[in-house]
C-alpha positions as CSV (number, residue, x, y, z in Angstrom):
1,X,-181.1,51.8,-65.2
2,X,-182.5,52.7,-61.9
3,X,-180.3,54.8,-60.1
4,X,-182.2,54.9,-56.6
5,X,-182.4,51.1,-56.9
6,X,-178.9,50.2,-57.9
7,X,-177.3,53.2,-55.0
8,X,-179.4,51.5,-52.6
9,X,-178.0,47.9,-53.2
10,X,-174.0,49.8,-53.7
11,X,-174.8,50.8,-50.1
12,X,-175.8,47.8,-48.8
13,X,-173.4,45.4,-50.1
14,X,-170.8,47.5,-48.9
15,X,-171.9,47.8,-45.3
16,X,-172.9,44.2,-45.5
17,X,-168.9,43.5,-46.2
18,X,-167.6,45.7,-43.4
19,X,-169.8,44.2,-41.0
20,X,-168.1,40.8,-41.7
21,X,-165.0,42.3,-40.1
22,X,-167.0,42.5,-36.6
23,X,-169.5,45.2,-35.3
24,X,-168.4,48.0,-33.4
25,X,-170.1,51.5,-32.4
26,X,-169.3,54.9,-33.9
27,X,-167.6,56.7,-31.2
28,X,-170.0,59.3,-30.0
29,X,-167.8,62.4,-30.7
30,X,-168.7,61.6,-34.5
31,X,-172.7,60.9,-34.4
32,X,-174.8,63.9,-35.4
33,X,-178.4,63.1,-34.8
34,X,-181.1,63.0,-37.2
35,X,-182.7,66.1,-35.9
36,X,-179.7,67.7,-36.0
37,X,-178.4,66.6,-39.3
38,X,-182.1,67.5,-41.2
39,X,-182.3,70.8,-41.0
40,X,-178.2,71.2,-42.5
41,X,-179.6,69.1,-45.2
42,X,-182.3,70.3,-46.0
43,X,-180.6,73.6,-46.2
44,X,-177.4,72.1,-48.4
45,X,-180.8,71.0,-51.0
46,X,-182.3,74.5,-50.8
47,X,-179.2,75.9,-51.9
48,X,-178.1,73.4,-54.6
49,X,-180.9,74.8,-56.4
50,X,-178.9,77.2,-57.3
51,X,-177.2,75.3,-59.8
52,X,-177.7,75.3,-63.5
53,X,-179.8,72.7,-65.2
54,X,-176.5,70.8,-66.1
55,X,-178.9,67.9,-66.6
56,X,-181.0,69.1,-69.2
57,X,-180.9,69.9,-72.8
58,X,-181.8,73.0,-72.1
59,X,-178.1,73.9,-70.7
60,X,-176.3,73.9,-73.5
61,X,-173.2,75.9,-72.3
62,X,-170.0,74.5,-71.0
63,X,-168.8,71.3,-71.0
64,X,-170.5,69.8,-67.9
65,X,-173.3,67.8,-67.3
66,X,-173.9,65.0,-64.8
67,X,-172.3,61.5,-64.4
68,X,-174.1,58.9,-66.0
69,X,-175.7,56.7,-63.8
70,X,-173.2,53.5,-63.6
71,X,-170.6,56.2,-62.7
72,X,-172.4,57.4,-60.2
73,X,-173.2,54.0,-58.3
74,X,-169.4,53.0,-59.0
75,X,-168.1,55.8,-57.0
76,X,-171.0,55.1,-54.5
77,X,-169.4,52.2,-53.9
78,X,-165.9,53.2,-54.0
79,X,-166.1,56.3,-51.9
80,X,-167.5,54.2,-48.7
81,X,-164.5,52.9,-48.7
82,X,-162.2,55.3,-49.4
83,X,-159.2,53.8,-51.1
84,X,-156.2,56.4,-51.8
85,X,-154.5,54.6,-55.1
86,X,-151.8,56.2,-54.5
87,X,-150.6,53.2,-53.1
88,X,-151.4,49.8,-53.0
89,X,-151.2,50.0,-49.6
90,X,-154.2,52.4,-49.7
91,X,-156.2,50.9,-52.7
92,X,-155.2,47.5,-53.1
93,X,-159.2,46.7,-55.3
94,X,-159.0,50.2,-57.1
95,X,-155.7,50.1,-58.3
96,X,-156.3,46.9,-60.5
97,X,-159.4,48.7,-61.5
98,X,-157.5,52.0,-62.7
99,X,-154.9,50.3,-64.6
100,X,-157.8,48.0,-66.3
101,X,-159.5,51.3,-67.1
102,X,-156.3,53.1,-68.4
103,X,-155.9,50.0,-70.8
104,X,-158.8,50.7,-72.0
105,X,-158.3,54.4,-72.9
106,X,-154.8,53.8,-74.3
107,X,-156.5,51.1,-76.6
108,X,-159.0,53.9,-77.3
109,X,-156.2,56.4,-78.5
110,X,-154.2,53.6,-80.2
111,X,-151.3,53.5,-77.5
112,X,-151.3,49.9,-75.9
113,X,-148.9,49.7,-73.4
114,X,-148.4,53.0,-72.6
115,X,-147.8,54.2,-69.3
116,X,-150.6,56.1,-67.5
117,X,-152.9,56.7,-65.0
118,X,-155.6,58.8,-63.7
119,X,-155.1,62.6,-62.5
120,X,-157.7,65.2,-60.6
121,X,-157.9,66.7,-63.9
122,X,-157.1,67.5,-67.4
123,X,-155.1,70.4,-65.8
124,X,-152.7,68.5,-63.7
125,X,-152.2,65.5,-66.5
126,X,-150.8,68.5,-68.6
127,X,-148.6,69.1,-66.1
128,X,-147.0,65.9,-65.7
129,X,-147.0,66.0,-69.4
130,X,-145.3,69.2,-69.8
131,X,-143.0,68.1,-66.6
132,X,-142.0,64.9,-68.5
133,X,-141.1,67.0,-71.6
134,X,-139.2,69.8,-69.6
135,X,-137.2,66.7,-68.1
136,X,-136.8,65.1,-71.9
137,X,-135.5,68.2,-73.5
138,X,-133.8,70.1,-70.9
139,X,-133.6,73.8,-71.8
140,X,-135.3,73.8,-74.4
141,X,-138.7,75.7,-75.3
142,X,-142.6,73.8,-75.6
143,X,-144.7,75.4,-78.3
144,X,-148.3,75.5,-78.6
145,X,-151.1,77.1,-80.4
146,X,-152.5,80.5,-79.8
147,X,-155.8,79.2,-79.3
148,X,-154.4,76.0,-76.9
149,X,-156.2,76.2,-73.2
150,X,-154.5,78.9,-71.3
151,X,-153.0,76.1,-68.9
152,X,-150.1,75.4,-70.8
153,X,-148.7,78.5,-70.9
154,X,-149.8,78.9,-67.0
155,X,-147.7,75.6,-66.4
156,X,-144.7,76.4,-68.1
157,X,-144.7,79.7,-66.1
158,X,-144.6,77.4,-63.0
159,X,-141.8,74.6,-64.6
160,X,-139.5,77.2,-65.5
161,X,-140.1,76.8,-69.1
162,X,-140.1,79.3,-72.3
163,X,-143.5,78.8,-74.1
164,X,-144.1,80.1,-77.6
165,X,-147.3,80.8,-78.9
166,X,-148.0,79.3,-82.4
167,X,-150.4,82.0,-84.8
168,X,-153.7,79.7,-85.5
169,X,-155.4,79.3,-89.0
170,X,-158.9,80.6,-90.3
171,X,-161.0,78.1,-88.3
172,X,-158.8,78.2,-85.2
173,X,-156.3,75.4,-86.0
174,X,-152.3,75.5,-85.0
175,X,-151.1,77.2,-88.2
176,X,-148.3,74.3,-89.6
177,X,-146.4,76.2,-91.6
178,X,-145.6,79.2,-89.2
179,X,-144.5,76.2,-86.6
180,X,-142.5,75.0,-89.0
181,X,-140.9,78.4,-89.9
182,X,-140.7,78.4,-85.8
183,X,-139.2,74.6,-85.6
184,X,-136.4,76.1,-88.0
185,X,-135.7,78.8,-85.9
186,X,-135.4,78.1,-82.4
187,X,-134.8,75.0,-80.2
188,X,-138.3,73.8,-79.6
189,X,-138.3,70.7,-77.6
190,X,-142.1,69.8,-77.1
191,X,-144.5,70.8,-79.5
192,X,-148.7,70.8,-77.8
193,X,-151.2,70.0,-80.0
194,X,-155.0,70.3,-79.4
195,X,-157.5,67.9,-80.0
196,X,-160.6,69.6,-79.5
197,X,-159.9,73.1,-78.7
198,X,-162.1,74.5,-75.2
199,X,-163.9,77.8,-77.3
200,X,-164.5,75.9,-80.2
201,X,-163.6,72.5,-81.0
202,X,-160.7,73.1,-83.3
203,X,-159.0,70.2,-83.9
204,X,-155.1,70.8,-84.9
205,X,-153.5,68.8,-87.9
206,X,-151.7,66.1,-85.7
207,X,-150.8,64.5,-89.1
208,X,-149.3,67.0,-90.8
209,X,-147.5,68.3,-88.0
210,X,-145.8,64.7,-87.4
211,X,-144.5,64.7,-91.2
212,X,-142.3,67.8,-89.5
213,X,-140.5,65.6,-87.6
214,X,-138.6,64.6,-90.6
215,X,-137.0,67.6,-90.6
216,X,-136.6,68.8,-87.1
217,X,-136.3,67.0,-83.3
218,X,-139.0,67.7,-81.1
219,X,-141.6,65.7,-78.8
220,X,-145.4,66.2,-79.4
221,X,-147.7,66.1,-76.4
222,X,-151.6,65.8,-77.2
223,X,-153.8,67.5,-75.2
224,X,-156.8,65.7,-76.1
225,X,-158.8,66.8,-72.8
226,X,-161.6,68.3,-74.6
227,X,-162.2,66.1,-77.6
228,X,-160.2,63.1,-77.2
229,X,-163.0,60.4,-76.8
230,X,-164.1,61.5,-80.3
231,X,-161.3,58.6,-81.5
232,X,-164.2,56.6,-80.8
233,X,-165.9,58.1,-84.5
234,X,-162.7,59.3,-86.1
235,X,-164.4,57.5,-89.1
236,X,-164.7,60.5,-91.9
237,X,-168.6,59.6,-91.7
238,X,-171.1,62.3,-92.2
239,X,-171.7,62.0,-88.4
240,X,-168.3,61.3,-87.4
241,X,-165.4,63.2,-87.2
242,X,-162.1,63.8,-89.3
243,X,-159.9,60.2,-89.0
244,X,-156.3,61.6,-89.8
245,X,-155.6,63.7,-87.2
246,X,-157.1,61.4,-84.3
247,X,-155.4,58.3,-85.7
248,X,-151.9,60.3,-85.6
249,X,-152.3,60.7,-81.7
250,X,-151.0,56.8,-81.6
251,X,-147.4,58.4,-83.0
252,X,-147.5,61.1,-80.1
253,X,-145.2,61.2,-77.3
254,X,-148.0,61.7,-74.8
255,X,-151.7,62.5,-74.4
256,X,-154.1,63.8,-71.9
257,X,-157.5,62.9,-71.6
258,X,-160.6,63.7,-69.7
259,X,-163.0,61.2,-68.8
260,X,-165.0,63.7,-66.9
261,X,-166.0,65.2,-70.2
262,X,-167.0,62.8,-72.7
263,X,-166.3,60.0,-70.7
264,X,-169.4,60.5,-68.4
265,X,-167.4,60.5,-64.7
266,X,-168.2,62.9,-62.1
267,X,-165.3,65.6,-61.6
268,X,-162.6,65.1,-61.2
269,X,-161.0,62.9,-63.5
270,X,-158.5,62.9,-66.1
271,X,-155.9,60.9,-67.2
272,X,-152.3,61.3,-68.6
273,X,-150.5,58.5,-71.1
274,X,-147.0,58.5,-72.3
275,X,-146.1,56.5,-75.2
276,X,-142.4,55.2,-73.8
277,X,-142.7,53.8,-70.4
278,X,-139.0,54.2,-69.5
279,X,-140.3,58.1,-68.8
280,X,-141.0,57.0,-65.4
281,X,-137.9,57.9,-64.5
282,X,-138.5,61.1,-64.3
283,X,-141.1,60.1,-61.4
284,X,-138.7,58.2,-58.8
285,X,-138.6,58.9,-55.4
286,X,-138.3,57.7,-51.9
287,X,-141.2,56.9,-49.7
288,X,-140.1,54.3,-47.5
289,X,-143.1,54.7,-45.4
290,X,-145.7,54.3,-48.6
291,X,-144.7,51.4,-50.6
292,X,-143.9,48.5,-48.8
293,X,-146.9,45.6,-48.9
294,X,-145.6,44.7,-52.6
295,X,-143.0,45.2,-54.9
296,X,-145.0,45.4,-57.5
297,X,-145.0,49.5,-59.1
298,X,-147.4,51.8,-57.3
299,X,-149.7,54.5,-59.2
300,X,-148.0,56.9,-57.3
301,X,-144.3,56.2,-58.6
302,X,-145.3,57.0,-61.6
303,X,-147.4,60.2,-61.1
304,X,-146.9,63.6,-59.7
305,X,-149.6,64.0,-57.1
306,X,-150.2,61.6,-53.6
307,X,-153.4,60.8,-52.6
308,X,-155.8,60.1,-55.1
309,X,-159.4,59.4,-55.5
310,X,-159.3,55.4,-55.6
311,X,-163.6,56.0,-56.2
312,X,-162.7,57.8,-59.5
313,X,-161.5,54.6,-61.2
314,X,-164.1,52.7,-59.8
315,X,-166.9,54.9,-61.5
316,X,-164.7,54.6,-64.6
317,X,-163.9,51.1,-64.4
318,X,-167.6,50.2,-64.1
319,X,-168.9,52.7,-67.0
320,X,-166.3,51.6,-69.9
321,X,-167.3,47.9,-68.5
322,X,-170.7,48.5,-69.5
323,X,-170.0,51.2,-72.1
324,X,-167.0,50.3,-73.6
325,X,-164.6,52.7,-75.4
326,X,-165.5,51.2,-78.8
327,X,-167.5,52.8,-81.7
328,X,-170.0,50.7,-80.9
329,X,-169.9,51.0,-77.3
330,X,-169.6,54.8,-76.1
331,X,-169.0,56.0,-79.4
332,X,-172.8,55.9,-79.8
333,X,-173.0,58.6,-77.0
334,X,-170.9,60.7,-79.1
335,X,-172.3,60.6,-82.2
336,X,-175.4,61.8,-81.3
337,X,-174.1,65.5,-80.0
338,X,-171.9,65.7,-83.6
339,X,-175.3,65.0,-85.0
340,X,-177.0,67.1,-82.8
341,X,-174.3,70.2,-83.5
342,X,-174.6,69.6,-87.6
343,X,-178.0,69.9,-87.2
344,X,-177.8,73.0,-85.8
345,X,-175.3,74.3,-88.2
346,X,-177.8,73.5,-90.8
347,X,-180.3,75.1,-88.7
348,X,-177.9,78.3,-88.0
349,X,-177.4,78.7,-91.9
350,X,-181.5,79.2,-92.7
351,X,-181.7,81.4,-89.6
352,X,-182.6,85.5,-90.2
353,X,-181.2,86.0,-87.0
354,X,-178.5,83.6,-85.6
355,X,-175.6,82.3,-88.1
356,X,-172.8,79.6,-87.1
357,X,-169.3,81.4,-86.3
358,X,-167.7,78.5,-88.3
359,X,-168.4,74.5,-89.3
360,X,-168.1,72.7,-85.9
361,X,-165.5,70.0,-85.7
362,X,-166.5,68.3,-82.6
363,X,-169.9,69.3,-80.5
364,X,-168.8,72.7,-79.7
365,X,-170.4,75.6,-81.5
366,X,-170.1,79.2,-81.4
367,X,-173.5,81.2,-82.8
368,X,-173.2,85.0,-83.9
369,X,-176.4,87.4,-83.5
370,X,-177.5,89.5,-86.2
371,X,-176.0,93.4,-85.6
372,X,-174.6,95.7,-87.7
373,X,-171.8,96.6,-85.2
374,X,-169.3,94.9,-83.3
375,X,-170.9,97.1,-79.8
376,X,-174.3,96.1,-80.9
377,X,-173.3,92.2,-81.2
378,X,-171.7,92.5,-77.6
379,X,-175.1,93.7,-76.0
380,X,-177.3,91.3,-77.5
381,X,-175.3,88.3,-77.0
382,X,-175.5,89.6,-73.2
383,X,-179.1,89.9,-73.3
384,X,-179.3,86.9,-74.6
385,X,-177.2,84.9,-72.8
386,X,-178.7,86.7,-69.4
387,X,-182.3,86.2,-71.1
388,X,-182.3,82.7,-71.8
389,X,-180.8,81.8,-67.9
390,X,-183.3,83.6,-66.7
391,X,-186.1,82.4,-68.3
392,X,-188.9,80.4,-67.1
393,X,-187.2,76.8,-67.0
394,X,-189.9,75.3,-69.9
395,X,-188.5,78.2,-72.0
396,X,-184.7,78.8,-70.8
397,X,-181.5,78.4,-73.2
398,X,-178.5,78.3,-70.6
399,X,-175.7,79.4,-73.0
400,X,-172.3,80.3,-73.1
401,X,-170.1,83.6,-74.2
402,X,-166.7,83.8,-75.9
403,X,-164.9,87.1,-76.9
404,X,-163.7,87.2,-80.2
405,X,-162.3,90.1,-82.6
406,X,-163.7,92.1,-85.8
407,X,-160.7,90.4,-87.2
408,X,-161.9,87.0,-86.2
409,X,-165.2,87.4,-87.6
410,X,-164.1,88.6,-90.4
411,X,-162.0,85.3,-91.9
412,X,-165.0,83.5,-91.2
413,X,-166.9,85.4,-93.3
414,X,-169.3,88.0,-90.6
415,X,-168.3,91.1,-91.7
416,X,-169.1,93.5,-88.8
417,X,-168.3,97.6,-88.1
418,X,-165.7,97.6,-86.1
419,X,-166.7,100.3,-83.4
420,X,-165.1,98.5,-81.2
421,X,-162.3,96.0,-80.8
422,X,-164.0,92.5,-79.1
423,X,-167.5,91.5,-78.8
424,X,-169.1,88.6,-77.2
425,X,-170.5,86.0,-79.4
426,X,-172.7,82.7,-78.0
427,X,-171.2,79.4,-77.3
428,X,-172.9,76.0,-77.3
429,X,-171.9,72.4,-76.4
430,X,-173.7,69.4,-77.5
431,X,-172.5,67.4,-74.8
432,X,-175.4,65.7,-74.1
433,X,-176.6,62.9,-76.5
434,X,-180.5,63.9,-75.6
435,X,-179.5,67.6,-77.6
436,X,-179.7,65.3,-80.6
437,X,-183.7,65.9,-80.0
438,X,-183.9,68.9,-78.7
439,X,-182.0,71.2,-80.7
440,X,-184.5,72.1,-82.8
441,X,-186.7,73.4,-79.3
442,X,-183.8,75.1,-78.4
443,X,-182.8,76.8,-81.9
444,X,-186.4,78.1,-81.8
445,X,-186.2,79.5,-78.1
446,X,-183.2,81.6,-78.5
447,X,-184.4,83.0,-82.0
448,X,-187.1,84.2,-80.1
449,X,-184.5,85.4,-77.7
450,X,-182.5,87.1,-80.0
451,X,-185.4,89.0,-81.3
452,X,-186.0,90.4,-78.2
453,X,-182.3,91.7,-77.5
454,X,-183.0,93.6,-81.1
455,X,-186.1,95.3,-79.9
């Protein structure tokens, strides 16, 4: 699609509609003049050069990359206006338009009916998911893996809330049967569970871990941020991913989501479901000068923060209407980077100088330089991941870094001297469906890299 072409027209059918409302001049405190404005712009463009090549296939390091283009125009759009769906009062259009697009992610995860909506981030919808189970289990303790994103523990710091940290298995996994020693032990209330761990895509047995309910009482939150869209191939095919543990998440007490990962949105947005709607309780509160132009429920009786972007759900709206949440639909998107991180894997594994720190799950994957010490691996991954940014842009490899132990290492099977306690090792994401093409460029690039650091 064109995006020039289709921003225009987003631009001029919304000034076309305000205009039916009457003309009127800007009041002249508020007009900046062209000569005026050109030079701040033109200075704001000089400086966003700065930025990493997000874009390209060449970055291959966090888990960022720009909207796609239907998102882009959406929030175009949208953000002329800009409705607060907080309220209807504020977004009247954009409410319909987020509750239509959380439908469509709760179908996704297989919770219809579910009660949710969009958040800033994946940070705040594990907070109101954590909030809802402090308010569930009073007292009690929420458990999640020691590899889980640091935010849970962060956010139970801030609710008032004992976290335990759950031991993880050789490939980064909640270990099951230390929870369930755990489970036995204390009262654990919630128990987080990770689909799609941030350093490397470890996804935790959701299915096991629900057969533990059996025997002990406790909620289980998802935090599905990272890797939940990969529901869309949760097939068992050679280029999907495992189907058990993403087909459990429909079982789960709640879930978090980020469409502004896989999802394609711009930042931010993520969104928060919870399997029992009667949990908005736990939301009620008076406004009496917010919610009075329907008595139908408002986003923001059932959410934690105020004003939010009403634009957000009308870039995500638009993109699951014309690339629906469906295998067929976005799930193509996705299957390209968990082809384009296999392949990788497979070229890691005939590699004399590069090796795979374990199988990737998802479309993250960690990559070990050859050294003999744990010191040595530490500086070349740094000259490697300072080389490749640095490059000339035909030849640059933007990577990521993650700090990992000789111990680590060593249970997946790189046995390192241990002159030291941590190193660095690379970190890739195959966010991007174009790295299905490219990797093989970029596998040869940092080899050549990696060569270099050795010298």
């Amino acid at each position: 699609m064109d995006l020039r072409a289709w921003a225009d027209r987003a631009v001029a059918e919304i000034v076309a509609w305000q205009r039916e409302f009457g003309e009127f001049a800007p009041h002249p405190d508020a007009v900046v003049p062209d000569e005026e404005f050109g030079p701040a712009f033109a200075e704001l463009l000089d400086r966003l050069r700065g930025t990493y090549p997000f874009h390209h296939p060449r970055y291959l390091g966090q888990l960022i990359k720009p909207p796609h283009p239907a998102a882009v125009v959406g929030y175009l759009a949208a953000m002329l206006l800009n409705p607060n769906n907080h309220a209807l009062d504020g977004g009247p259009a954009t409410t319909g338009l987020e509750r239509e697009a959380v439908d469509r992610l709760a179908a996704m995860l297989g919770m219809p009916g579910a009660l949710g909506h969009l958040t800033g981030s994946g940070t705040i919808a594990n907070l109101e998911s954590l909030y809802v189970a402090r308010e569930t289990r009073p007292g009690a303790a929420i458990a999640h893996s020691a590899d889980a994103h640091y935010t849970h523990a962060r956010m139970c710091r801030l609710l008032g809330v004992r976290s335990v940290p759950i031991p993880v298995d050789a490939v980064g996994r909640i270990d099951v049967a230390a929870l369930d020693s755990l489970l036995g032990d204390q009262d654990i209330g919630t128990v987080v569970l990770t689909a799609g761990t941030t350093g490397l895509g470890a996804v935790d047995p959701i299915h096991e871990v629900l057969d533990l309910r059996w025997r002990h009482d406790f909620r289980i939150h998802v935090d599905a941020a990272c890797g939940g869209f990969f529901a869309l191939i949760a097939d068992d095919a050679p280029d999907g991913v495992a189907a058990a543990p993403f087909r459990a998440i429909a079982e789960c007490d709640s879930v978090v989501v980020d469409p502004h990962k896989h999802g394609l949105q711009p930042y931010g947005c993520g969104a928060v479901l919870f399997a029992d709607p009667a949990v908005e309780r736990y939301y009620r509160h008076e406004s009496p000068w917010t919610y009075f132009t329907s008595a139908e429920p408002h986003l923001g009786e059932i959410s934690l923060e105020c004003s939010r972007s009403g634009a957000a759900a009308a870039a995500l709206w638009l993109t699951l209407r014309v690339l629906p949440p469906t295998p067929d639909g976005l799930g193509r998107v996705l299957r390209a980077g968990r082809r384009a991180a296999l392949g990788w894997a497979e070229l890691l594994a005939d590699s004399t100088v590069l090796s795979a720190y374990q199988r990737p799950e998802l479309d993250v994957l960690g990559i070990v330089p050859a050294a003999p010490g744990m010191a040595a691996l530490d500086e070349r991954t740094q000259r490697v991941l300072h080389g490749g940014m640095r490059a000339e842009p035909g030849e640059a490899v933007h990577l990521a870094a993650m700090e990992v132990t000789a111990a680590d290492l060593a249970r997946r099977g790189h046995r390192l001297r241990a002159d030291v306690p941590t190193a660095r090792v690379l970190r890739s994401v195959l966010l991007k469906p174009e790295h299905e093409h490219w990797i093989r460029r970029c596998h040869t690039d940092l080899e050549a890299l990696v060569r270099r650091a050795a010298e």
